[in-house]
C-alpha positions as CSV (number, residue, x, y, z in Angstrom):
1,X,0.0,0.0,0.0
2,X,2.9,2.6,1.0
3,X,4.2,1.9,-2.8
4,X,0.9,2.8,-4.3
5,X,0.2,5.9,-2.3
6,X,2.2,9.1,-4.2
7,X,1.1,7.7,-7.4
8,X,-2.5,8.4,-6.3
9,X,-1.7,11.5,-4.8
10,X,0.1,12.7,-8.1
11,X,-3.0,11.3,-10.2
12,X,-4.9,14.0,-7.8
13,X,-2.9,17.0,-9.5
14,X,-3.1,15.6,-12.7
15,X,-6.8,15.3,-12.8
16,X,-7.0,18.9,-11.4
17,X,-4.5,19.9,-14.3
18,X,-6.5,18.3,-17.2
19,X,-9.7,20.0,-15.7
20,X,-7.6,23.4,-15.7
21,X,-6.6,22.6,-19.2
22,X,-10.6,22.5,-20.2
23,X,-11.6,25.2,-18.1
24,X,-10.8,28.1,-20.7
25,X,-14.3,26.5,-22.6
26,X,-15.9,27.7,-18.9
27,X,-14.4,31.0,-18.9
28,X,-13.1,33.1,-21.7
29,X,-10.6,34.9,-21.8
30,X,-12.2,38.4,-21.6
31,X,-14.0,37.2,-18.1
32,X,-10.9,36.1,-16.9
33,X,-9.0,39.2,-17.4
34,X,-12.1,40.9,-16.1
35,X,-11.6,39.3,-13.0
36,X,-7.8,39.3,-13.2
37,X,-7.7,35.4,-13.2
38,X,-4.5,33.5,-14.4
39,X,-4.7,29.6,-13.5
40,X,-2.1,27.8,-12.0
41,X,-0.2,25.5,-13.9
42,X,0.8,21.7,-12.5
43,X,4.3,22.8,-12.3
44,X,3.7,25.9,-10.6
45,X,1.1,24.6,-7.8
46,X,3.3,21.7,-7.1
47,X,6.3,24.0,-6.5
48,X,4.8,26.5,-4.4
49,X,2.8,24.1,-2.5
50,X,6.7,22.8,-1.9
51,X,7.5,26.3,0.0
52,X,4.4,24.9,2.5
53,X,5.5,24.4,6.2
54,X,3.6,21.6,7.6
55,X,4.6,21.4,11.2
56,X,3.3,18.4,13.4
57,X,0.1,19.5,14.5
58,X,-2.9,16.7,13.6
59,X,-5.2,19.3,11.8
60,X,-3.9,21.9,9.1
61,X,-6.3,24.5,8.4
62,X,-6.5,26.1,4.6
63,X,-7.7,28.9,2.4
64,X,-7.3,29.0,-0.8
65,X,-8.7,32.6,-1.3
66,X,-8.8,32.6,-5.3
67,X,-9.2,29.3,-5.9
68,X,-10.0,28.8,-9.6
69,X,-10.4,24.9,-10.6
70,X,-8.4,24.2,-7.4
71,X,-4.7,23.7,-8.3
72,X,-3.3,24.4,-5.2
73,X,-5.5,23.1,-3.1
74,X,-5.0,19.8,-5.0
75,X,-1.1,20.1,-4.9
76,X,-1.2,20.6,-1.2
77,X,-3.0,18.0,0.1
78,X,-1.1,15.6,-2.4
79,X,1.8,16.7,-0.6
80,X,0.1,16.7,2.6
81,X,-1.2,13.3,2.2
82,X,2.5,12.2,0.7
83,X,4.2,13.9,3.4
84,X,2.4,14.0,7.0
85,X,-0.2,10.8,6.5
86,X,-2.7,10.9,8.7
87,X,-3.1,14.9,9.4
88,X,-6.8,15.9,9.2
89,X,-6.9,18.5,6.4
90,X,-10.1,21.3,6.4
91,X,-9.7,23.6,3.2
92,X,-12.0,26.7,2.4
93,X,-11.9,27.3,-1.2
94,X,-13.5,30.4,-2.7
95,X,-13.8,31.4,-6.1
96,X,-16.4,34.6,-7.7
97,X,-17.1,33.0,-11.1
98,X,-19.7,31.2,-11.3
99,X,-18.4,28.9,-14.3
100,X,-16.0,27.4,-12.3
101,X,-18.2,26.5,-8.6
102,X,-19.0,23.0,-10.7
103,X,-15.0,22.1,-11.6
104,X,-14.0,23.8,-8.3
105,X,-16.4,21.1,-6.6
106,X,-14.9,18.1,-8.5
107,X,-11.5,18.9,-7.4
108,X,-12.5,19.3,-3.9
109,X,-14.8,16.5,-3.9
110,X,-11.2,14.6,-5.7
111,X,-9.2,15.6,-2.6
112,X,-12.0,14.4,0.0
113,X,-11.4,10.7,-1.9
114,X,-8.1,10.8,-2.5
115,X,-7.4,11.0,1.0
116,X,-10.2,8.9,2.1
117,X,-7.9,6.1,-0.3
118,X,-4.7,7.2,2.0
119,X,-7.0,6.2,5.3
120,X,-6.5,10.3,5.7
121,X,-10.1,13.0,5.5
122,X,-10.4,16.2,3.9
123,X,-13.0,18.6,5.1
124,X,-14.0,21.2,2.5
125,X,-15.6,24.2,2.3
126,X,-16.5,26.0,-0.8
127,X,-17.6,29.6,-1.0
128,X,-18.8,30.6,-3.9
129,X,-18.7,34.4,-3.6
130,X,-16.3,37.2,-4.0
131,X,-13.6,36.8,-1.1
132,X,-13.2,40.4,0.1
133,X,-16.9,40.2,0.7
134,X,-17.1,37.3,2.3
135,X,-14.3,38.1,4.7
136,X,-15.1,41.3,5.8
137,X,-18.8,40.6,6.0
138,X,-20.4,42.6,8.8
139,X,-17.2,43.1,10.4
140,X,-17.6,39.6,11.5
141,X,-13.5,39.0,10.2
142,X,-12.7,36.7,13.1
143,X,-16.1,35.4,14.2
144,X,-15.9,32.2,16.0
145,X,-17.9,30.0,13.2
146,X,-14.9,31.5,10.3
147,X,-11.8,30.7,12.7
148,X,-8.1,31.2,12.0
149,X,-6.1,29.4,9.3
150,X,-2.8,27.7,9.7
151,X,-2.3,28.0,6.1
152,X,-3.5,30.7,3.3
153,X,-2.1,29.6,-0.1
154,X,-3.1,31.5,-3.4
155,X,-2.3,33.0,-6.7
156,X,-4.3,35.6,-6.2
157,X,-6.2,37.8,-9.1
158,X,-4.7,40.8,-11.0
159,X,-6.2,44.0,-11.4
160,X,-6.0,47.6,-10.2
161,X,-8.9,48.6,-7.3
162,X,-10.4,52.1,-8.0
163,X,-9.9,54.3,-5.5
164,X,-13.8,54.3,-4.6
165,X,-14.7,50.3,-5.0
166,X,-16.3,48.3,-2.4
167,X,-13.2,46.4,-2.7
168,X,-10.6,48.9,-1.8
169,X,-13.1,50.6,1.3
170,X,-13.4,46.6,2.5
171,X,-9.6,46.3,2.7
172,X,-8.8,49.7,4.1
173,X,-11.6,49.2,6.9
174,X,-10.5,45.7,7.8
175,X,-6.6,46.3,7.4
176,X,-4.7,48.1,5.1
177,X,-4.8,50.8,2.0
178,X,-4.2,48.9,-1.3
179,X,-4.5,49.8,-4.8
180,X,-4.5,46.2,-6.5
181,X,-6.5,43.1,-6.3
182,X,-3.7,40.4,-5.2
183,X,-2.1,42.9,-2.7
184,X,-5.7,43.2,-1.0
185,X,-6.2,39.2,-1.1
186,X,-2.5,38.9,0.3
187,X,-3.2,41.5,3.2
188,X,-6.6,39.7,4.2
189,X,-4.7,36.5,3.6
190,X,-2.3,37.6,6.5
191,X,-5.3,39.0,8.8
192,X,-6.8,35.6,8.6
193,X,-3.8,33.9,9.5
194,X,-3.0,32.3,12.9
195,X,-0.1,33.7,15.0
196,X,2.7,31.3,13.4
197,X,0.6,30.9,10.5
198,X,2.5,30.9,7.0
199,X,0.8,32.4,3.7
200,X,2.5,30.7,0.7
201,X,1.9,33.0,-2.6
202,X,2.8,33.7,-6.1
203,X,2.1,37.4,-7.1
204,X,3.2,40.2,-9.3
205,X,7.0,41.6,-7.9
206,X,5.8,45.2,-8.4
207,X,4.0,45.0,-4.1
208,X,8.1,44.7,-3.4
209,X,8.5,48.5,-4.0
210,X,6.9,52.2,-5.7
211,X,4.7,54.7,-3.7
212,X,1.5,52.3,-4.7
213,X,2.1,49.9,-2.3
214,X,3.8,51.7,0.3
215,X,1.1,51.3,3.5
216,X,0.3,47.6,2.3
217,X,4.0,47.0,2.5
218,X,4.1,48.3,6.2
219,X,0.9,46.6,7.1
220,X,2.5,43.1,5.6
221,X,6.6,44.0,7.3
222,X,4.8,44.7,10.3
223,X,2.7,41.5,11.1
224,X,5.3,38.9,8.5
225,X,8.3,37.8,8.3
226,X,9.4,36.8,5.2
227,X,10.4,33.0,5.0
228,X,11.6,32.4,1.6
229,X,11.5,34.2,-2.1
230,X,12.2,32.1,-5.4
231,X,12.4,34.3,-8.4
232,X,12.4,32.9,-12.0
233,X,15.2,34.1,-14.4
234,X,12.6,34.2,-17.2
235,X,9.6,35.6,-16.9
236,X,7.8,33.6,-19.4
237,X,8.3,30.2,-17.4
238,X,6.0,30.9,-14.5
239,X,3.0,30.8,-16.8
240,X,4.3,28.9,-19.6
241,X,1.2,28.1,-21.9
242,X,-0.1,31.9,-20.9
243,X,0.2,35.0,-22.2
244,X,1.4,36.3,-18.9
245,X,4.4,38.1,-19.1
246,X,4.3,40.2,-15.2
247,X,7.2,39.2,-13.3
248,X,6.3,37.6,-10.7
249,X,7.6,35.9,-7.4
250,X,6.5,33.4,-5.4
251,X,7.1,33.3,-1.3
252,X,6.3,31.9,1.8
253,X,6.1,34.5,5.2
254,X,5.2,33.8,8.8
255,X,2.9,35.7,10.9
256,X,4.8,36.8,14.0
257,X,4.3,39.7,16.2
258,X,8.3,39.8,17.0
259,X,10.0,42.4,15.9
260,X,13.4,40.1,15.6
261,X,13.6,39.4,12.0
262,X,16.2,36.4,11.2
263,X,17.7,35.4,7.5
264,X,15.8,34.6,4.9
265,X,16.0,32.2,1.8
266,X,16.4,33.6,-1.6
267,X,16.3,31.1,-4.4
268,X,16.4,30.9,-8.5
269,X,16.0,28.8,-11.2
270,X,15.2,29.1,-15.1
271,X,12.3,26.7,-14.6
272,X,10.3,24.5,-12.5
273,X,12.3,21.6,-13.2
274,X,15.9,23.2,-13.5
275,X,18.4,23.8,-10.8
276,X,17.2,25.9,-8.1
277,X,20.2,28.1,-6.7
278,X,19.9,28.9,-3.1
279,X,21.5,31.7,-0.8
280,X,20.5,32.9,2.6
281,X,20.7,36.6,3.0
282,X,20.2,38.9,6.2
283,X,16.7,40.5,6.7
284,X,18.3,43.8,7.0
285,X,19.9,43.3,3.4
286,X,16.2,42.5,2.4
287,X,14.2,45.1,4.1
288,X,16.7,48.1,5.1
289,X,15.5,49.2,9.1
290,X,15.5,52.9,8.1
291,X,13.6,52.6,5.5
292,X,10.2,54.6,4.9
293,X,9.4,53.3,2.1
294,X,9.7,49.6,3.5
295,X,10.9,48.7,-0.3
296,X,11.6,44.8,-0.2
297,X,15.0,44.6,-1.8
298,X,15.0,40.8,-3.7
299,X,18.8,40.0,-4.8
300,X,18.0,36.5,-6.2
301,X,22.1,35.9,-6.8
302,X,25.5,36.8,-5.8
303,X,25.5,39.1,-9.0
304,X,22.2,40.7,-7.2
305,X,24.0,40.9,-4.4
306,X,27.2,42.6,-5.9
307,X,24.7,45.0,-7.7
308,X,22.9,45.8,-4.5
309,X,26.2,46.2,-2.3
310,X,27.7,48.6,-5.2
311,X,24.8,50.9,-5.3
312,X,24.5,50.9,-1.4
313,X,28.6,52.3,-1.4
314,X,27.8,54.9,-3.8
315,X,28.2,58.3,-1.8
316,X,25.6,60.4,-1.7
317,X,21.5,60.6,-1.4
318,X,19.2,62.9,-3.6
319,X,19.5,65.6,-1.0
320,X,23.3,65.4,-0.6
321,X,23.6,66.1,-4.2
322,X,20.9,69.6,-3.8
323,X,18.6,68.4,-5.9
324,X,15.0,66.7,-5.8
325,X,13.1,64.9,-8.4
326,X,8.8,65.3,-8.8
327,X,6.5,64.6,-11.1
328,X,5.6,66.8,-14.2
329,X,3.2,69.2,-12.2
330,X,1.1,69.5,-15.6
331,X,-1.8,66.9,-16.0
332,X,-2.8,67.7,-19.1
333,X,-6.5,66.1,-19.3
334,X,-7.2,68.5,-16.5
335,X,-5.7,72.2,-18.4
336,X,-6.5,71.6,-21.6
337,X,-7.9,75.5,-22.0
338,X,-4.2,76.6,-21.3
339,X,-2.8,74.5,-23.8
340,X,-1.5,75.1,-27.5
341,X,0.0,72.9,-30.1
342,X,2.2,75.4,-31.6
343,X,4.4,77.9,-30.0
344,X,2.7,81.4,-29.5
345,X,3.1,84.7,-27.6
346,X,2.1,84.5,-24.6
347,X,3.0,80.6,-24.0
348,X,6.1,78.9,-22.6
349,X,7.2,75.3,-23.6
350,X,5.5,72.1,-22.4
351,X,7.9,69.0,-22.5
352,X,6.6,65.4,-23.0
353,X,8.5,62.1,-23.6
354,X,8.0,62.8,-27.1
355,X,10.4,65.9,-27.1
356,X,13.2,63.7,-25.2
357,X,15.5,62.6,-27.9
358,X,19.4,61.2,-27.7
359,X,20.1,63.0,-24.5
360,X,18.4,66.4,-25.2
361,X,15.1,67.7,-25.6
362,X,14.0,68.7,-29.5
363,X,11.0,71.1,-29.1
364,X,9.2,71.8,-30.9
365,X,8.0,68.5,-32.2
366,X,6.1,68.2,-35.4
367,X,4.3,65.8,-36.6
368,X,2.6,64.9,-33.2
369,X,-0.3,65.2,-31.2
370,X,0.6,66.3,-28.5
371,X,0.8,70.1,-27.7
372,X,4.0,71.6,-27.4
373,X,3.1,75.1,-25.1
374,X,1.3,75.6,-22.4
375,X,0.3,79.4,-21.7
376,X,1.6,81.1,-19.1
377,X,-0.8,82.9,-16.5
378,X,-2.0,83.2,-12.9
379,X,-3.5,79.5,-13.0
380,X,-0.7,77.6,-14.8
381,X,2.5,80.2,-13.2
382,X,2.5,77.4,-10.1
383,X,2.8,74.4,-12.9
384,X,5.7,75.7,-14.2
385,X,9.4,76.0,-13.7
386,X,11.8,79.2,-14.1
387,X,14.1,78.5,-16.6
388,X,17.5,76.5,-15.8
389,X,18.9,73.0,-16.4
390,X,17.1,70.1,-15.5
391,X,16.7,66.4,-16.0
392,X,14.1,64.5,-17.4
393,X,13.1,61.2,-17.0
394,X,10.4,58.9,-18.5
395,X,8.0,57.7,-16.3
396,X,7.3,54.8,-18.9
397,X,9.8,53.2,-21.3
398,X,8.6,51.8,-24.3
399,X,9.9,48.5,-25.8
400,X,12.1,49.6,-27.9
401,X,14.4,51.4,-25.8
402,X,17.0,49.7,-24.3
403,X,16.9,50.7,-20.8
404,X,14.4,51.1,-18.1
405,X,15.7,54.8,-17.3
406,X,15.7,56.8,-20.2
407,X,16.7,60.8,-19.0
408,X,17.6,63.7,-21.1
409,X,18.8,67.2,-20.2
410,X,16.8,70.3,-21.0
411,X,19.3,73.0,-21.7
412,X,17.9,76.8,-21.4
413,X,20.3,77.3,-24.3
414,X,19.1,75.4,-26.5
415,X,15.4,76.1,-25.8
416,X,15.5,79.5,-24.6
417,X,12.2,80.5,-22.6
418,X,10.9,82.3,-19.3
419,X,9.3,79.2,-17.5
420,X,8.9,75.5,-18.9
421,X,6.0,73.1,-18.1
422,X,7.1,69.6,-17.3
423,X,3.9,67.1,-18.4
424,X,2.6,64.4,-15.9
425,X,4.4,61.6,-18.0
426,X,8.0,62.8,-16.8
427,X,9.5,63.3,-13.8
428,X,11.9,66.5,-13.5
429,X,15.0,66.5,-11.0
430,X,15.5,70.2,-9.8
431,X,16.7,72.2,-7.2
432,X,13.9,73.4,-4.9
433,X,11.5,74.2,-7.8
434,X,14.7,75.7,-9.5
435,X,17.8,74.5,-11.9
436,X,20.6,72.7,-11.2
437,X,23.6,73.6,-12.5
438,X,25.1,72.6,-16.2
439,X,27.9,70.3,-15.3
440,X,25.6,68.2,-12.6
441,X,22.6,68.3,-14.9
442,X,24.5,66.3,-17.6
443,X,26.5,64.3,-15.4
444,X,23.1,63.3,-14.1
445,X,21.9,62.8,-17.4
446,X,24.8,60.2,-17.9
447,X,24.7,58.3,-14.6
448,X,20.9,58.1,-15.1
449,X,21.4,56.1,-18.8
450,X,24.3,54.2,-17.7
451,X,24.1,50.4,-18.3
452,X,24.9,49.7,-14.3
453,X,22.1,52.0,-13.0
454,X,19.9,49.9,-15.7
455,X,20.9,46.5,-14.6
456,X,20.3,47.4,-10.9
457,X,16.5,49.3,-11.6
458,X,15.4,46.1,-13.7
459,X,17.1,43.6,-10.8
460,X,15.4,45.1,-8.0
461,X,12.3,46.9,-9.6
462,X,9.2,45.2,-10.3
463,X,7.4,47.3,-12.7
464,X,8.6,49.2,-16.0
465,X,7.3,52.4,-14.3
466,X,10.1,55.0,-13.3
467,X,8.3,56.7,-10.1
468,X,9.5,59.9,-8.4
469,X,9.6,57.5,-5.4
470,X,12.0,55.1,-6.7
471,X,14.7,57.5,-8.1
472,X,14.3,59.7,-4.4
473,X,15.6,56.2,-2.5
474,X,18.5,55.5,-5.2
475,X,21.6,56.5,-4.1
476,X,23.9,58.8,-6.4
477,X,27.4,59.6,-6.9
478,X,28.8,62.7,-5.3
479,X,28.1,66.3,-6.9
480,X,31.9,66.7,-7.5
481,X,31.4,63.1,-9.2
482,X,28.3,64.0,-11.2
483,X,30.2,67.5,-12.2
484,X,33.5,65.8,-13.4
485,X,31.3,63.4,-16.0
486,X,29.1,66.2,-17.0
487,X,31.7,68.1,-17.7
488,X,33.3,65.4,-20.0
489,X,30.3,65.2,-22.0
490,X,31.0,66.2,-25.6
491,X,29.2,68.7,-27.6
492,X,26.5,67.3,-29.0
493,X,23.9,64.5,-28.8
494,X,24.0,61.8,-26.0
495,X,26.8,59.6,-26.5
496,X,26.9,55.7,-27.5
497,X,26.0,53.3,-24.8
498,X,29.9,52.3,-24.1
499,X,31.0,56.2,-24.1
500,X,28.4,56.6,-21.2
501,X,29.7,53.5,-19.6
502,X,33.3,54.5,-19.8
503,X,32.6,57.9,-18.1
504,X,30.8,56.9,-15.5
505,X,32.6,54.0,-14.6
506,X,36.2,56.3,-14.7
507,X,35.3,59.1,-12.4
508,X,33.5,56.5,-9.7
509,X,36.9,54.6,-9.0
């Protein structure tokens, strides 16, 4: 009997899988990306149900919040069954669509047997409903008949929260301020947890840092401590027969009220079934104590880790250098009686992304639709900047660029003026509303598009967003640093990628 008992289990998952496989004829895909559902795959339920800590105790309570067609309910109690016979296991699934309560059912009803075959029981409860409802239903959150959970394991859904939804009032009433769908499913996820509880997830990277997720990150430092984190060195394996491309990570974290923080396990592979490269790395190395933000720092190898030491030796913080970066004060959706397309008396320059171009700003542009001017009066004065030097950077890259960062100088020379507006899609580095001088503004410009600041923002940065927030907690080389590489900037247009590299890389030994 003990010879025939994992291939049972692993028939369990299999049977889940093939139902997941068919369940795209019970859901298309526009409802699923309505509801920000991505299945799990086999490969991917079995490995983070791996990352599960199953203890010794003769019940294990679970929730699978987002349960789908059951996956990782399946994959865990195959490995519960495999690995601790004999533990009573009592799952709550929920899943919103109705087009799945009947395949959801099958697997569960498929777990209940399979452990019934290993002499083991399964107790299941499904909810078919929305899970931020049902868990913050008239406040009941921890009501006696709901209980605690040993174990919340999920691949939660995707999607932005409005600021008004039910959903996002639920969460922030019950816990914590969020702004996406799986962050709010991870932070109820931890309320519901028992003290030395563990939630195992896979989710988006982009919770691990950016202003968006700043109070959730607090809210989940504050009550977890962060177990383990495997990465995957392409992005495209995690979902393989998707068209998922999100980086993602998946984790296991402890609830704990201690404010000791030990090590914790960083791991990476190129697939499921490859070679999975482990390190142990300091919590303070993870999560830096002084840190407002409370960014989550993931260095997934020693190259990480050389990456992430070289940027913390570099000498000098935004404010060390005098200067501050914000966001383009002009929203142009919301002044669009001030705007102009062409230059014209009476109007000062408005700079997009689109006037960024090899280092420089070209302005006017032509052939666009965006507006180039922006007129200058006693309701747009406070929108706009006096003229100097400044740097520019893209809040979004597109795919064609080669780097994350893509920044440009705007010289007062070049584009002579009284005031410039700076448009919502660009963030501006200045000097207390004012320019910065030449020689650090294009010595900026340079460290900005250098190939080491790239590799470190796409390492450690989840999203292909450039936020105000993320360039304010890089660190910077000195202003007698960033003045000695401006200054050897040649005349003329940015230079080629290896030029950059070779100046900055020369005046920071």
């Amino acid at each position: 009997m003990a010879t025939e008992a994992p291939v049972v289990a692993t028939d369990l998952v299999v049977r889940t899988e093939a139902r997941r496989q068919k369940s795209s004829s019970a859901i298309d895909a526009e409802q699923r990306s309505k509801l920000g559902q991505y299945f799990t795959p086999a490969p991917a339920a079995e490995f983070i149900a791996s990352l599960a800590r199953l203890g010794a105790a003769d019940e294990i309570r679970v929730l699978d919040p987002g349960a789908g067609v059951g996956s990782l309910t399946a994959a865990l109690v195959m490995r519960i069954l495999q690995d601790r016979p004999g533990t009573r296991i009592s799952v709550t699934a929920c899943e919103v669509a109705p087009q799945l309560h009947g395949i959801l059912e099958a697997t569960l009803e498929d777990c209940v047997n399979t452990a019934r075959e290993f002499g083991s029981h399964v107790e299941v409860n499904l909810v078919r409903g929305d899970f931020i409802a049902w868990a913050t239903k008239d406040e009941g959150f921890l009501s006696e008949d709901r209980g605690l959970f040993d174990l919340v394991i999920m691949n939660p859904p995707y999607k932005k929260l409005a600021a008004n939804s039910r959903e996002r009032r639920a969460v922030a009433a019950a816990c914590t301020e969020t702004s996406n769908l799986y962050s709010a499913f991870m932070a109820l996820g931890v309320r519901l947890l028992s003290p030395g509880g563990q939630l195992v997830a896979i989710t988006p990277r982009s919770f691990a840092n950016g202003p968006y997720f700043r109070q959730f990150r607090r809210y989940f430092l504050d009550h977890m401590h962060i177990d383990h984190v495997h990465v995957f060195e392409a992005r495209n394996k995690v979902f393989a027969d998707t068209d998922v491309l999100q980086e993602n990570v998946i984790f296991s974290a402890t609830r704990t009220n201690s404010p000791s923080r030990g090590p914790v396990i960083v791991s990476t592979s190129q697939s499921y079934s490859s070679e999975v490269r482990s390190r142990t790395v300091r919590y303070e190395d993870m999560v830096y104590p002084a840190d407002p933000e409370y960014f989550i720092h993931i260095s997934a190898d020693e190259e990480d880790a050389e990456l992430a030491a070289a940027h913390a030796n570099l000498p000098a913080t935004l404010p060390e250098i005098s200067c501050q970066v914000s966001t383009g004060r002009v929203v142009d959706f919301r002044s669009k009686e001030h705007l102009r397309p062409d230059p014209t008396d009476g109007a000062v320059p408005l700079i997009y992304p689109i006037h960024m171009r090899e280092g420089g700003i070209a302005w006017p542009a032509t052939r666009t639709k965006k507006n180039n001017a922006i007129m200058l009066n006693g309701d747009t004065r406070k929108m706009t900047f006096p003229r100097g030097y400044y740097v520019v950077v893209k809040r979004l890259s597109s795919k064609e660029e080669k780097r994350r960062v893509v920044a440009s100088v705007f010289d007062p020379v070049e584009t002579p003026c009284e005031r410039i507006g700076f448009e919502n899609h660009v963030n501006v580095f200045h000097c207390g509303g004012e320019g910065i001088t030449k020689d650090v503004a294009r010595g900026l410009c340079l460290w900005l598009n250098s190939t080491v600041l790239d590799r470190f923002i796409r390492r450690f940065s989840g999203h292909t967003q450039v936020n105000a927030t993320d360039l304010r907690n890089l660190r910077y080389p000195s202003k007698c640093q960033l003045s000695a590489i401006g200054r050897d900037w040649p005349q003329g247009a940015l230079p080629i990628q290896e030029k950059i590299d070779d100046l900055v890389e020369r005046h920071l030994q």
